[in-house]
VOGU-3710 file (C-alpha; in Angstrom, 3 decimals, decimal comma):
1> xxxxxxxxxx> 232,511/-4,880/141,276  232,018/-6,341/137,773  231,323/-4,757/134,941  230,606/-5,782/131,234  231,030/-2,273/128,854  229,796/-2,573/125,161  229,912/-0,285/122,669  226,727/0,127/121,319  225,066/2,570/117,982  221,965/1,788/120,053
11> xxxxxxxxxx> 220,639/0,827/123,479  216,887/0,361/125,012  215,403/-0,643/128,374  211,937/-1,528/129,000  210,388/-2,815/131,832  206,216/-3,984/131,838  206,693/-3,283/127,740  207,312/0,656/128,080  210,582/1,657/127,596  212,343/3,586/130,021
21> xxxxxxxxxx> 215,184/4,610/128,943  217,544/4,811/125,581  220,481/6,390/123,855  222,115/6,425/120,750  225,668/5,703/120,465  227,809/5,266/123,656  228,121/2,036/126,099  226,123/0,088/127,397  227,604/-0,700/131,035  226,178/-4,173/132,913
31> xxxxxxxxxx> 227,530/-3,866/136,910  227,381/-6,702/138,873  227,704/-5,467/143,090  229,481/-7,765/145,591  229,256/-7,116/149,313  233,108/-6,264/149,409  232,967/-3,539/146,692  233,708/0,135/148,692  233,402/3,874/147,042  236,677/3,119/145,874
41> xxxxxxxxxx> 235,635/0,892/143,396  232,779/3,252/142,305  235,761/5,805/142,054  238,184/3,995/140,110  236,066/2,387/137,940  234,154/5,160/136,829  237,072/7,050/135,800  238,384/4,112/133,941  235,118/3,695/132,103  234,754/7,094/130,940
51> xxxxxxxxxx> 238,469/6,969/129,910  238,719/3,853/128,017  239,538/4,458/124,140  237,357/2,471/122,780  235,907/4,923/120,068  236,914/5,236/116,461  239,015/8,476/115,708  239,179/10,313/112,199  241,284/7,243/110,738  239,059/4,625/112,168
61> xxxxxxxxxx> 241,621/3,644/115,277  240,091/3,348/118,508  241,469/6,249/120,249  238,717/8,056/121,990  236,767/8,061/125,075  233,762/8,828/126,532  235,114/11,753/128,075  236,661/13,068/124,113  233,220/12,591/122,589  229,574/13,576/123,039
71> xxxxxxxxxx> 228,599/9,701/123,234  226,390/8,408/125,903  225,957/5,629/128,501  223,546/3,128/130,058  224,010/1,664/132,973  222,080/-1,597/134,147  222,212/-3,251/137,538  223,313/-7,079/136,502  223,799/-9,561/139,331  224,481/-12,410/137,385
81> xxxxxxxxxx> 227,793/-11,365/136,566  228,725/-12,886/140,295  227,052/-16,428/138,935  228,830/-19,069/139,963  228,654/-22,676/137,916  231,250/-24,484/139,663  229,005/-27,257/140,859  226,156/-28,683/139,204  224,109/-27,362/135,991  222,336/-24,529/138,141
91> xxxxxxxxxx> 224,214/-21,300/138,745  224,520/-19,881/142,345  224,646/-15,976/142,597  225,746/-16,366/146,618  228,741/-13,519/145,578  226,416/-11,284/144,126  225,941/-8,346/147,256  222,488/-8,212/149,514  220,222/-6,269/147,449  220,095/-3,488/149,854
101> xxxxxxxxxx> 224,140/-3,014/149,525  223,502/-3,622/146,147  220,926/-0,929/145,315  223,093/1,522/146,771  226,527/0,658/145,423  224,223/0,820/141,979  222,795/4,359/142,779  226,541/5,137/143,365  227,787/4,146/140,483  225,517/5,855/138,256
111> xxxxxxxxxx> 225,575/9,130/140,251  229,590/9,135/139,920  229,805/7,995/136,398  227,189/11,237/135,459  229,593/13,043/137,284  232,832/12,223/135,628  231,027/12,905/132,076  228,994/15,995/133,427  225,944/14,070/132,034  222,962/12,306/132,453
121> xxxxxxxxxx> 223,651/8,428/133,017  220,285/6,613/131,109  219,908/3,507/133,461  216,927/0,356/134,107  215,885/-0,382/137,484  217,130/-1,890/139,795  215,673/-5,469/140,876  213,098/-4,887/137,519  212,086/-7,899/135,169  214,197/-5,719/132,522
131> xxxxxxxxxx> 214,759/-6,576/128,732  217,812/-4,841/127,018  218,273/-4,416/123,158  220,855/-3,103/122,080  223,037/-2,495/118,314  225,989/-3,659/119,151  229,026/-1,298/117,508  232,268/-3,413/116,263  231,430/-5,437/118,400  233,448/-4,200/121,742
141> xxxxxxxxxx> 232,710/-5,823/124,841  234,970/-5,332/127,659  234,874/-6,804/130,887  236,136/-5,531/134,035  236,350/-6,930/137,554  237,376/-4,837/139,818  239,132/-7,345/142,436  241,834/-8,052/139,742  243,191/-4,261/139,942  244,482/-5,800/143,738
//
């Protein structure tokens, strides 16, 4: 499982020109699915996520979490994050998981990352034509694959 977090002051999905869903200041989380990503994964990562200190404190230091503020996230299904552009100019998404697996490692994801903030998750849909603005906040983009924790 990959996943590209970004601190945001701001984030919108629409899909067909209405919008969604939005929040205000939190992260914006992009998850890319590959067929061997397990509950584990969902697990681990969603703790991490919701633990990361990536939030100013009092004296401007990033030193809070998700879980130490009232900040909230987005989550958005993102299978080009398994794009591949070893050969050629055209990327291949062949590691990105079967949409079905996909869908559900997605659904998984979000469910378990409401869960560790005892919140609701704002997220897109899943397979949608989506478009994603956002204000990005520092900026703070962190990327996370989840084979590299092996």
């Amino acid at each position: 499982m990959r996943v590209v977090i970004q601190r945001v002051k701001s984030a919108r999905v629409s899909i067909g020109g209405k919008v969604k869903d939005k929040i205000g200041a939190g992260v914006l989380i992009f998850v890319g699915v590959e067929d061997e990503d397990t509950m584990d994964d969902i697990t681990r990562l969603t703790y991490k996520i919701t633990r990361l200190r990536i939030f100013p404190d009092e004296n401007g230091k990033m030193n809070l979490s998700l879980w130490d503020t009232d900040h909230k996230a987005m989550v958005i299904s993102q299978f080009t994050l398994f794009a591949s552009t070893k050969k050629g100019s055209r990327p291949s998404f062949t590691g990105a998981g079967k949409p079905e697996f996909a869908r559900m490692m997605y659904e998984m994801f979000c469910l378990q990352l409401g869960k560790e903030l005892n919140n609701k998750v704002a997220t897109g849909e899943f397979g949608a034509d989506m478009q994603v603005s956002l204000v990005n906040d520092g900026p703070v983009t962190i990327c996370i694959d989840t084979k590299a924790w092996e």
